[in-house]
MIKOL-163901 format. One record per residue: x, y, z of N, C-alpha, C, O in turn. Coordinates in steps of 0.02 Angstrom, whole numbers, plus 50000, padded with zeros to 5 digits. Example, Ala and Ser with C-alpha at 12.3 -4.5 7.8 and 13.67 -1.06 7.14 Angstrom:
<sites>
506604971650390506154977550390506604983550390507124983450423
506424988850354506844994750357506455000250394506705005750402
</sites>
This chain:
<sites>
409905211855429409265209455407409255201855412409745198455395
408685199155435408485191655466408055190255445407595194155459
407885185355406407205181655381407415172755378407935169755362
406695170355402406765163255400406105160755366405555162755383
406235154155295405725151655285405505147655312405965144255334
404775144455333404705138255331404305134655293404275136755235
403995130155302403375126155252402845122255318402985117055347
402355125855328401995121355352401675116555351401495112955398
401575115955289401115111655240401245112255160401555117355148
401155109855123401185109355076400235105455021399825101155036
400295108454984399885105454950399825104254876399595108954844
400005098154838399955096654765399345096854749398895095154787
399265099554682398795094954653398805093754581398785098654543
398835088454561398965083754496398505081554463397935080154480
398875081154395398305076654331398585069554355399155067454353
397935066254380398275058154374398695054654320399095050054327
398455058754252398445053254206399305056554185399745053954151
399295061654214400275064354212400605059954227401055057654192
400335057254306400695054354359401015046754331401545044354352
400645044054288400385034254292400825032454295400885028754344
401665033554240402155030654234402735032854251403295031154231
402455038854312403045042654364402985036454431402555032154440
403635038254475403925033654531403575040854585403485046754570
403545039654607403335043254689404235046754705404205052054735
404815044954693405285045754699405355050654643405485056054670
405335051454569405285055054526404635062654559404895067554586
404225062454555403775066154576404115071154630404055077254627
404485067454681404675070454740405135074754725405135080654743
405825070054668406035079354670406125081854635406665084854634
405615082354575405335086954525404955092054553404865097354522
404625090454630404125093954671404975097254716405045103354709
405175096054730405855099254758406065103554746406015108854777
406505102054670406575106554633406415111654617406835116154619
405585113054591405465116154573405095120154618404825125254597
405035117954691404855120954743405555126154774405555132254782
405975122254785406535126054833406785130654785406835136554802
406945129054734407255134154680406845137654650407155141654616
406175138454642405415142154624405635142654567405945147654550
405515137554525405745138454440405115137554412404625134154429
405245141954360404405146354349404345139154306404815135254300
403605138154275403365133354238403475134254152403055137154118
403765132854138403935131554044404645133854020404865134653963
405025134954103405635136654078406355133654047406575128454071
406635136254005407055131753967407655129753995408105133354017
407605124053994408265120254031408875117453989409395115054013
408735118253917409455118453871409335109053878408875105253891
410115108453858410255102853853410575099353941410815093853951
410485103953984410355101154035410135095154064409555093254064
410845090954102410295084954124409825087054199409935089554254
409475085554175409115088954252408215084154250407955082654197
407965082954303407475082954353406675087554315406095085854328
406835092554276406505097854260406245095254212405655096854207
406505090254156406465087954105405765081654102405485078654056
405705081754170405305075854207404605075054113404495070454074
404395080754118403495079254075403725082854030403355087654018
404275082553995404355085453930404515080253864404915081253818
404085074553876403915068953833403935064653847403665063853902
404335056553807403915051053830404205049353893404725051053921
403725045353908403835043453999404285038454003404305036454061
404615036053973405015027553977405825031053959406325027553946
405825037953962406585040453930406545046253992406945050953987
406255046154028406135051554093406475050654147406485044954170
406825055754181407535056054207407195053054294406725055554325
407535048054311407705044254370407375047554427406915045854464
407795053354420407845058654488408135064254491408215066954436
408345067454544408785074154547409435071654479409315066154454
409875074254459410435072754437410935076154463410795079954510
411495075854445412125077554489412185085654487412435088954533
411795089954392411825095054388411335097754434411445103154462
410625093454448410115097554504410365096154593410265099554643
410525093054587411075092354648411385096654677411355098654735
411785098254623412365105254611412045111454648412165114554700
411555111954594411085117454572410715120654631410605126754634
410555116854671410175116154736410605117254779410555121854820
411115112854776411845117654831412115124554834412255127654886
412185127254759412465132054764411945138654772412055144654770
411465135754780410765141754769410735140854862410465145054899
411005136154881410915136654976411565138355001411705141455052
411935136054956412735138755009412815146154994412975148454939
412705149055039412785155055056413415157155083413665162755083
413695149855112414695150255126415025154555062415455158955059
414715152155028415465151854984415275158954933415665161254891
414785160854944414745168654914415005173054947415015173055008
415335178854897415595181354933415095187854969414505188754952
415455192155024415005198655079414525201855011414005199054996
414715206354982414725208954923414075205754885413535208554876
414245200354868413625196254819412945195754868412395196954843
413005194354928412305194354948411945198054954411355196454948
412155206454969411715210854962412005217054934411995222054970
412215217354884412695222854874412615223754790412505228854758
412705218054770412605216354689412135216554649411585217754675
412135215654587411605216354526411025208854513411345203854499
410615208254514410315202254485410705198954439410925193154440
410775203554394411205199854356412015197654363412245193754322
412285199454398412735198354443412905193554474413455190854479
412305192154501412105185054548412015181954515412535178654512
411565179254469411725175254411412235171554386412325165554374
412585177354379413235175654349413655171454392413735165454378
413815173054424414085169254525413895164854530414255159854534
413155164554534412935156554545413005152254506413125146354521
412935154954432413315150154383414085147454378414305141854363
414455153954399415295150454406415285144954463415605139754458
414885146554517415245142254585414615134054558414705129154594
414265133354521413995128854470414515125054430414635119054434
414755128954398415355127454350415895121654405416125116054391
415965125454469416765123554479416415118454530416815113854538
415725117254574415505112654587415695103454559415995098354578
415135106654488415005100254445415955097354421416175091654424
416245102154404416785100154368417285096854431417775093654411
417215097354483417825095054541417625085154544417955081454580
</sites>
């Protein structure tokens, strides 16, 4: 089985008054993020440093950019190397989960 995504286009659309004291660089990969990894809207990110955190209060304490954990996060959700035959189509949702969180774990910690 073979499938390929692409993006032809894309289209935002925003509250300006969200935007005022975001960077165009911030925006981008909060729009990344939450694009490539399709992370639903109001979901809880813990004490996570992360990108996600972007409009969850004041704007002058609002995270830079990707961080090293959305970094991670984004790698191990594309490396498809390093999973094993088994996990890609063989396994439990919850399963996978779990997997993507260890090879997370041993990512961030190296």
């Amino acid at each position: 089985m073979s499938f390929r995504f692409a993006f032809a286009g894309v289209l935002v659309v925003a509250d300006r008054a969200q935007l005022q004291h975001l960077s165009l660089g911030q925006l981008a990969d909060y729009l990344g993020i939450v694009s490539f990894a399709e992370i639903k809207p109001g979901a809880h990110v813990g004490d996570d440093p992360t990108i996600l955190k972007l409009f969850d209060g004041n704007p002058q304490v609002a995270p830079s950019g990707m961080s090293d954990w959305d970094q991670v996060f984004l790698k191990t959700l594309y490396d498809t190397e390093t999973w094993p035959t088994p996990f890609k189509w063989r396994r439990t949702y919850c399963c996978e989960l779990h997997e993507l969180a260890v090879n997370m774990v041993d990512q961030i910690s190296r």
